[in-house]
C-alpha positions as CSV (number, residue, x, y, z in Angstrom):
1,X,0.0,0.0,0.0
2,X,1.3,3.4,-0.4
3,X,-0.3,6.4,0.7
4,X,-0.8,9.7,-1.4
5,X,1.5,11.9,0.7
6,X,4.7,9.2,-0.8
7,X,3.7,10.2,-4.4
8,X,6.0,10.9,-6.9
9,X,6.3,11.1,-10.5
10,X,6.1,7.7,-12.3
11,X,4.5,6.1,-9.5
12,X,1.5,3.2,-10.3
13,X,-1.7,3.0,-8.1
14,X,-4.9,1.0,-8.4
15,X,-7.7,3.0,-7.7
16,X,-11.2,1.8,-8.4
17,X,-10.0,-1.3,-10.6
18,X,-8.0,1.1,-12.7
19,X,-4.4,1.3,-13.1
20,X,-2.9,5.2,-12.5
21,X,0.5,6.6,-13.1
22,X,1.1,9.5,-11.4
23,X,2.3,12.2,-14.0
24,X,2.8,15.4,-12.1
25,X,2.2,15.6,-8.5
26,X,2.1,19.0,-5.9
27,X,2.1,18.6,-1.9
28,X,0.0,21.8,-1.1
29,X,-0.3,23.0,2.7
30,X,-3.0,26.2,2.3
31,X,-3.0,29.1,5.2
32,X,-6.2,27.6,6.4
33,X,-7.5,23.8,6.4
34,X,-6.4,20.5,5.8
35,X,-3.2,19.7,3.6
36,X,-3.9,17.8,0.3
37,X,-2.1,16.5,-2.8
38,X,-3.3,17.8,-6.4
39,X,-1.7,15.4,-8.7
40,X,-2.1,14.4,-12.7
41,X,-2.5,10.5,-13.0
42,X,-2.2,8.7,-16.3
43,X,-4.9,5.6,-16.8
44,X,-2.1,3.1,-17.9
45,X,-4.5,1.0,-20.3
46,X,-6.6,3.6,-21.5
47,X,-4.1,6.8,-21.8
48,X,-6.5,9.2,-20.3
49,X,-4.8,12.0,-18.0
50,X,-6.8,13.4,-14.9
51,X,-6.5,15.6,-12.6
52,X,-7.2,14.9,-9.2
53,X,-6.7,15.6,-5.3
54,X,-6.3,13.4,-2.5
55,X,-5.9,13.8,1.3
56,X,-2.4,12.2,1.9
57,X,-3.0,9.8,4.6
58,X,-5.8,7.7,1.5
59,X,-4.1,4.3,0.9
60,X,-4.0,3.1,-2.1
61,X,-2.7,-0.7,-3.7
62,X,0.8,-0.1,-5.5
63,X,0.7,-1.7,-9.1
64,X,3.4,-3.1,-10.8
65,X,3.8,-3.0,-14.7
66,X,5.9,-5.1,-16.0
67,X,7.3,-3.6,-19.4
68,X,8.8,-5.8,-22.0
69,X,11.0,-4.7,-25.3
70,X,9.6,-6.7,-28.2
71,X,9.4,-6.0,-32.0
72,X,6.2,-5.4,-34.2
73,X,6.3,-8.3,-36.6
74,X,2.9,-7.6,-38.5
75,X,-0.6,-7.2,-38.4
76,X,-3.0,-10.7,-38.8
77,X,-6.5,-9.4,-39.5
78,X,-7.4,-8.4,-35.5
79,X,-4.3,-9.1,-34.0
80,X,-0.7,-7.9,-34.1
81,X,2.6,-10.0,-33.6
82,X,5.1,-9.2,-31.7
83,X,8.6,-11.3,-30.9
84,X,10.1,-11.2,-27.7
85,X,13.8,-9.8,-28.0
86,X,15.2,-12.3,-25.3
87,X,13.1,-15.9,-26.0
88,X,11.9,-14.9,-30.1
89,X,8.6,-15.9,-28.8
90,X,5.6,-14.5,-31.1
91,X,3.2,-12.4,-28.5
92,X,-0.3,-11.8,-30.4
93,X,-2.1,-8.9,-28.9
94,X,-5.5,-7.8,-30.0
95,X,-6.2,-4.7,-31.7
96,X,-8.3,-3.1,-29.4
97,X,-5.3,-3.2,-26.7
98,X,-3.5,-1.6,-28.9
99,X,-3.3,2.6,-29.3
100,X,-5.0,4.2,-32.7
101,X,-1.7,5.8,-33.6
102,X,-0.3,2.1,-33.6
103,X,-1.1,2.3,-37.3
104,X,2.3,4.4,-38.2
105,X,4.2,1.8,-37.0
106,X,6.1,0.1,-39.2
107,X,7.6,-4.2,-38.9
108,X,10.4,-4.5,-37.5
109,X,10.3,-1.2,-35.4
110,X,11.0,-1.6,-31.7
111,X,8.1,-1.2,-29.2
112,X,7.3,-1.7,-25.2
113,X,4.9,-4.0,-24.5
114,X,2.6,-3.2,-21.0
115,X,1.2,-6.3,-19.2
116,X,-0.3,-5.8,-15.7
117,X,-1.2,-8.9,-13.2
118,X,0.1,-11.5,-16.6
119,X,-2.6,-9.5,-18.8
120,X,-1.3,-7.5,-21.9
121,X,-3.0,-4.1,-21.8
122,X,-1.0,-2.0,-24.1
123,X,1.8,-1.9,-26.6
124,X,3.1,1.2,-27.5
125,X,5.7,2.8,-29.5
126,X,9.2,3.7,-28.4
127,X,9.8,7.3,-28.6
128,X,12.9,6.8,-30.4
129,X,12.1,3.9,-32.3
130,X,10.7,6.6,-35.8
131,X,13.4,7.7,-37.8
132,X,12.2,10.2,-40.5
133,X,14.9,11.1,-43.0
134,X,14.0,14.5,-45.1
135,X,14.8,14.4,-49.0
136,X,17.8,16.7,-49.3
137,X,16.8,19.6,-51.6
138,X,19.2,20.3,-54.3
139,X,20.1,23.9,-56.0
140,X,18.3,22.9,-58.6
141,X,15.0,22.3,-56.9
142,X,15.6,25.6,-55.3
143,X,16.4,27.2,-58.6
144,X,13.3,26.2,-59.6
145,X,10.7,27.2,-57.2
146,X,8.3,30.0,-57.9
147,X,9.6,33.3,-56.5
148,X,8.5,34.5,-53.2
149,X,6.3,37.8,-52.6
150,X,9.0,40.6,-52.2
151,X,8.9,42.0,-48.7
152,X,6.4,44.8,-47.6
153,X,7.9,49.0,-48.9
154,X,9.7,50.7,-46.1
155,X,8.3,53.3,-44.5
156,X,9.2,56.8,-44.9
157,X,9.4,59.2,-42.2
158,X,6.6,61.6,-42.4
159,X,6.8,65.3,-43.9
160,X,7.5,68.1,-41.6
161,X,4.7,70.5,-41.2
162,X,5.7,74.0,-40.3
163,X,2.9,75.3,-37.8
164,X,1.4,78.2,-37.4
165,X,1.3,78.2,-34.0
166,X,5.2,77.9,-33.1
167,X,6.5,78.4,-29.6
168,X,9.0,80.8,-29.8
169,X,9.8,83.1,-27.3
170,X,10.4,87.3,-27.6
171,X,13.2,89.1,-26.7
């Protein structure tokens, strides 16, 4: 069990048969009342992000994720293979535990694979797992661009106006 006031960042929770990350946390002591903590917990299956504030002595079950590396080996119809990187064992996990922006991923592409109490409940990307390489543009292609607008006319300073009314002083 760990209680709210031992929060920290990174830290998993079950609260209400759902499994929380604790993504930003703040111990706040105000002038008048009770302390509390106002952190930003992370639904680990899900991926929704709430905000939320507990008294510090609530006790709460500590979860333990276990993250594997494995590598996306391709998509069969509802499921998607992965292989394990130590045993080369093929992992099929369903589509539905798997994020919408799983679809960018390419085979062979290194991902983490989130299972909690020996049930998979996410797969997701490693952050440096994409590697986009930009065609290098050559003279010519810049040669050969349409022109851009020229920039804006300078301004001028204004005319000088002689006034009537001048303040000059007589001797």
């Amino acid at each position: 069990m760990i209680s709210a006031g031992e929060f920290r960042n990174g830290v998993t929770f079950e609260q209400d048969g759902q499994v929380l990350q604790v993504v930003e946390f703040q111990h706040v002591k105000p002038g008048k009342g009770a302390a509390f903590v106002r952190t930003k917990t992370k639904n680990v299956i899900t991926g929704s992000v709430v905000e939320t504030s507990y008294n510090p002595t609530a006790k709460f079950p500590q979860a333990f994720i276990e993250r594997k590396d494995v590598t996306y080996s391709y998509e069969d119809g509802d499921l998607y293979h992965f292989m394990d990187n130590e045993t080369y064992d093929d992992i099929p996990v369903n589509a539905s535990d798997v994020p919408d922006n799983f679809k960018f991923c390419k085979e062979n592409e290194p991902c983490k694979l989130l299972s909690y109490k020996g049930a998979r409940s996410s797969a997701s990307r490693s952050p440096t797992s994409s590697s986009w390489k930009l065609p290098r543009r050559t003279r010519a292609s810049r040669a050969t661009r349409p022109p851009t607008r020229s920039s804006p006319p300078r301004w001028r300073p204004a005319r000088r106006f002689a006034s009537p009314c001048s303040s000059t002083r007589a001797i």
